[in-house]
C-alpha positions in Angstrom: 62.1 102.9 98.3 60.9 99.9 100.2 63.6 97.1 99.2 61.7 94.3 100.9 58.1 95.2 98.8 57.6 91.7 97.4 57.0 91.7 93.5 53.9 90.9 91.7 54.5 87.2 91.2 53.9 86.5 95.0 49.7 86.4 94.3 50.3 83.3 92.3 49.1 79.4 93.5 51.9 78.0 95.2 51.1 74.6 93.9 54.5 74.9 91.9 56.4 73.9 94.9 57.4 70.2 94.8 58.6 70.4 98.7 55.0 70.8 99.2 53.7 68.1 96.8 52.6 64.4 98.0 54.8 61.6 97.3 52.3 58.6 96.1 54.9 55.8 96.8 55.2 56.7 100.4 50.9 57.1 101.0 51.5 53.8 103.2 54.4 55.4 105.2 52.7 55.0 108.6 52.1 50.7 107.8 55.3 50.2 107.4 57.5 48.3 110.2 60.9 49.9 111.7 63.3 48.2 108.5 61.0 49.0 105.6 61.0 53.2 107.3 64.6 53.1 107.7 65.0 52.0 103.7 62.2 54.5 102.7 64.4 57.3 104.6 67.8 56.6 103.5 66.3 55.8 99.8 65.4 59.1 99.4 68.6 60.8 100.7 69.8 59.7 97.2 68.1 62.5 95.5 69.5 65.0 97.6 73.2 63.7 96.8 71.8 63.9 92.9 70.0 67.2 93.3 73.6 68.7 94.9 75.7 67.1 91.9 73.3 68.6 89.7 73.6 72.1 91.3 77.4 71.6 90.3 77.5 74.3 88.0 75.5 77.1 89.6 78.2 76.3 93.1 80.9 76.7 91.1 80.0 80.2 89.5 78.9 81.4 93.0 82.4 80.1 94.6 84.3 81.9 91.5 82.0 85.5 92.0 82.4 85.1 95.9 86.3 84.5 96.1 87.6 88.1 95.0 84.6 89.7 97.8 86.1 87.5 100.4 89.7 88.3 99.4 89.0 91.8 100.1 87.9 91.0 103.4 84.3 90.6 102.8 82.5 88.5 104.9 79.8 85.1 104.5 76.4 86.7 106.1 73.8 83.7 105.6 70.2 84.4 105.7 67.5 81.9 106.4 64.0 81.1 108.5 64.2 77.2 109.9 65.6 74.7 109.1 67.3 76.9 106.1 68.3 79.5 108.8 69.7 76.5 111.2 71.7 75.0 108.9 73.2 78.8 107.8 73.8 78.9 112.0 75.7 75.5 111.5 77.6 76.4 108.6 79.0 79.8 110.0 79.5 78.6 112.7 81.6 75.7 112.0 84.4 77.6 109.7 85.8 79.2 112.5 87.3 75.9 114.5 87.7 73.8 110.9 89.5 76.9 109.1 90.3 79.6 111.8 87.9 81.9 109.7 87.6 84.9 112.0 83.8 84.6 114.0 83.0 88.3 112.5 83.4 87.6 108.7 80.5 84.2 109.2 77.4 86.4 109.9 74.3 83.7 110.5 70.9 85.3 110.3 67.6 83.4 111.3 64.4 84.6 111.4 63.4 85.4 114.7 67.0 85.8 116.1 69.1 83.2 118.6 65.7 81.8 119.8 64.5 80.1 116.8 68.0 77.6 116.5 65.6 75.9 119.2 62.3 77.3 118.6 59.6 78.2 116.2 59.3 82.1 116.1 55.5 82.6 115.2 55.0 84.9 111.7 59.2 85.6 111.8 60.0 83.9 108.6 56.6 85.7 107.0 58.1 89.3 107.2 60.0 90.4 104.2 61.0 93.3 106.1 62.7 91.9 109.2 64.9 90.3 106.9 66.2 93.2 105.0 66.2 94.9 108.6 68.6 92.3 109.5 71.0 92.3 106.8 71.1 96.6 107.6 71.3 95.8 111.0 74.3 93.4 109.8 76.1 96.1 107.8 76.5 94.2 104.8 78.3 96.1 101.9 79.6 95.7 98.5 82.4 93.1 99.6 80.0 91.0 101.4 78.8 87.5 100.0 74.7 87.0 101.4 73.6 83.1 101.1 70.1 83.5 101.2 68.4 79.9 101.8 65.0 78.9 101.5 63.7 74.8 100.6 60.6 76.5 99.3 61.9 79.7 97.7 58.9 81.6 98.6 60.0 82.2 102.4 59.5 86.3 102.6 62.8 86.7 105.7 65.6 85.5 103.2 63.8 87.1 100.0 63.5 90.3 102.1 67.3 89.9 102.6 68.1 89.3 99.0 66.8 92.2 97.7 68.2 94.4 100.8 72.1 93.0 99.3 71.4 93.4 96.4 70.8 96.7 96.8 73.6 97.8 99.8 75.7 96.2 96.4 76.4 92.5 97.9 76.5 89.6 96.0 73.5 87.2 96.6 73.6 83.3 96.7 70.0 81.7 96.4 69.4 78.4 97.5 66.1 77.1 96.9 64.7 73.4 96.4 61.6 74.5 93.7 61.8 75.1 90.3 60.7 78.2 89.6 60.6 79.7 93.4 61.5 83.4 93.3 64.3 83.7 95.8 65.9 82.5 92.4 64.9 85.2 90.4 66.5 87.9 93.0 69.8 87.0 93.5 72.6 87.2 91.3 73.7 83.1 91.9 70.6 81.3 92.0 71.7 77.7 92.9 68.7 75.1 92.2 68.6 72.0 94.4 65.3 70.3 92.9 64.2 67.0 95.5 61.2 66.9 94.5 58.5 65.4 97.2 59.6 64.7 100.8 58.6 61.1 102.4 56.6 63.1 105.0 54.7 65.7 102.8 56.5 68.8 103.2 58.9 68.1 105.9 62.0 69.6 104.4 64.2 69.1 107.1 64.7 65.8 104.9 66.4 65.8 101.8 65.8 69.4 100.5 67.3 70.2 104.1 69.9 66.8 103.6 70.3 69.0 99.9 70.9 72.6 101.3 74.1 71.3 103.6 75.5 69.2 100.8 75.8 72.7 99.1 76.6 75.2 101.8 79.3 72.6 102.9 80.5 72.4 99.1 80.5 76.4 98.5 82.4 77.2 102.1 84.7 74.3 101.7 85.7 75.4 98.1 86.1 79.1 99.2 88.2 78.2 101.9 90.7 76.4 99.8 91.0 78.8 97.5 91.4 81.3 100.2 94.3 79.1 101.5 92.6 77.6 104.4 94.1 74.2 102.9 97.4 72.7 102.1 96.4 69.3 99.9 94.1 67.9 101.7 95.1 69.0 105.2 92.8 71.3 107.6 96.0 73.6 108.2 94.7 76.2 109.7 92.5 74.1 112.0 92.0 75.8 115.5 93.2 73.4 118.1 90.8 74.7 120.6 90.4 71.0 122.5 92.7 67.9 123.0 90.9 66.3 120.4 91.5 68.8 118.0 95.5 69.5 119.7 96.1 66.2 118.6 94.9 66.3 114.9 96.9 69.5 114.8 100.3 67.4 115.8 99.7 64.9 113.2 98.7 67.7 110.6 102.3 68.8 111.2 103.8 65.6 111.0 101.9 64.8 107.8 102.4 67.8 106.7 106.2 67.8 106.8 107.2 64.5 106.9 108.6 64.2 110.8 108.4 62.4 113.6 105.8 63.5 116.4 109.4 65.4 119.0 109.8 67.5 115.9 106.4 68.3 114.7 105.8 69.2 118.3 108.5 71.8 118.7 107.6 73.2 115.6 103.9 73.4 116.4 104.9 75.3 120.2 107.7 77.6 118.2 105.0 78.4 116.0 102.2 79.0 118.6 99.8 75.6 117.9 99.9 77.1 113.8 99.9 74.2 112.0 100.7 75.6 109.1 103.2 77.8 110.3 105.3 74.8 112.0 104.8 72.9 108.3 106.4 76.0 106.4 109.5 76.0 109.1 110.1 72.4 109.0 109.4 72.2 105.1 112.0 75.3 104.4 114.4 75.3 107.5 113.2 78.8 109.1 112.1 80.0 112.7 108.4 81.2 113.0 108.7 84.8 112.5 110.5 84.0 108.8 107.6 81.2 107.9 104.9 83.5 109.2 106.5 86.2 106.6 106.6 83.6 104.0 103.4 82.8 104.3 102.1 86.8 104.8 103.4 87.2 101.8 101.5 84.5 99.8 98.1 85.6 101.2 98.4 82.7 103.3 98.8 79.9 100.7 101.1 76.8 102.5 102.0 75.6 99.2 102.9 79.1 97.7 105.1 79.5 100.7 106.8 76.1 100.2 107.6 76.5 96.4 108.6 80.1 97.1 106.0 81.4 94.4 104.8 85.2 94.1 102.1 86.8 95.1 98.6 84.6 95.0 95.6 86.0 92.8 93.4 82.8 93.7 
């Protein structure tokens, strides 16, 4: 069976797709001086905020049906051709330093490989089949969680990837910013984030772009603190891979648990620049190894550990 063979629907007039559409307020864009461009721009950044809080529901039932694959040690594998696939690279690839999420488990894939972050990859994101070649090059499998994004929801790559998941038994997240587009159809979230007409016709890098990281930064963020990445509000398990990021780790700790920067520093070197190992031994009164148990045995949940709760089901 060929999973990638497109269905039936793909013959129809893609005049459906709003990202594609003219917007008749901005026909004068190009008479406009530099303070009347900026306003047009920034206006229409508003709809993507509203097209994200509107999406509210579909996020949340793709965070709750990700959460147990990911507890099992699934991983994130995003799927996407330009600006889609870029902002997938951006979104994997920031969990690691922000949440200490391990580089293997936030798989990016972008049409035309590591050359189109930079680049336009002539006919990549037109082949159905190099994206579900990707995603069996990738390994994905039943635990696995594949964000397939696409502004028009017609892109063959990511659809070609969808329907490889789907049937290697992952669960597929579609984002798409058309009503209607079929990348929406074949996945088992379909999360709709309608913009409507760009200020330049059909330059989606705008708002449906602006749209697409409002809700990949939404769904990762959520996942992550449910997944125990996050004790109140606090980045806890923040890799302090710079002096920058060494300090914010410090004042995590102090924050944290409630001392002054000597202590939080001993804590955090005792506990091997964890932040929030050093806030579980300064919270409780224990060395590293015992707040590093503690915390084992919570799944990782700072909070858990502190109020000496059971096991976490998420």
């Amino acid at each position: 069976m060929t999973t990638s063979q497109a269905p039936a629907d793909d013959t129809r007039p893609l005049d459906f797709r709003q990202t594609e559409a003219l917007a008749p307020e901005h026909a004068h864009l190009d008479t406009l001086d530099v303070p009347g461009l900026v306003r047009a721009f920034t206006d229409d950044q508003l709809r993507a905020v509203q097209a994200a809080q509107a999406a509210a529901p579909a996020l949340s039932r793709a965070v709750e049906a990700a959460l147990p694959r990911l507890q099992r040690g699934g991983r994130l594998v995003y799927a996407g051709a330009g600006t889609s696939g870029r902002l997938g690279v951006l979104d994997a690839t920031e969990l690691t330093p922000t949440f200490s999420w391990p580089v293997e488990r936030a798989v990016p894939l972008i049409a035309g490989g590591e050359k189109a972050i930079r680049e336009a990859v002539e006919g990549a994101e037109d082949d159905a089949e190099l994206g579900a070649a990707d995603v069996r090059a990738a390994g994905v499998g039943p635990d696995d969680v594949v964000l397939c994004l696409a502004a028009s929801g017609t892109t063959p790559y990511p659809r070609g990837a969808a329907r490889q998941a789907r049937a290697l038994g992952a669960l597929t997240v579609g984002l798409a910013n058309n009503p209607g587009a079929p990348l929406l159809a074949e996945v088992d979230c379909p999360v709709l984030l309608d913009t409507g007409p760009e200020v330049i016709s059909g330059s989606t890098r705008l708002k449906a772009g602006t749209a697409q990281k409002i809700a990949l930064n939404t769904l990762s963020s959520a996942l992550m603190v449910r997944l125990g990445k996050v004790y109140g509000n606090l980045m806890v398990d923040v890799r302090a891979s710079n002096t920058k990021l060494e300090a914010r780790a410090l004042r995590l700790v102090q924050h944290g648990a409630g001392v002054d920067e000597p202590a939080a520093r001993a804590a955090l070197t005792a506990a091997g620049g964890q932040v929030k190992t050093a806030i579980v031994m300064l919270r409780r009164g224990v060395g590293a190894d015992e707040a590093a148990r503690l915390l084992d045995g919570v799944q990782g949940h700072a909070r858990a550990a502190l109020d000496g709760a059971g096991e976490v089901t998420g």
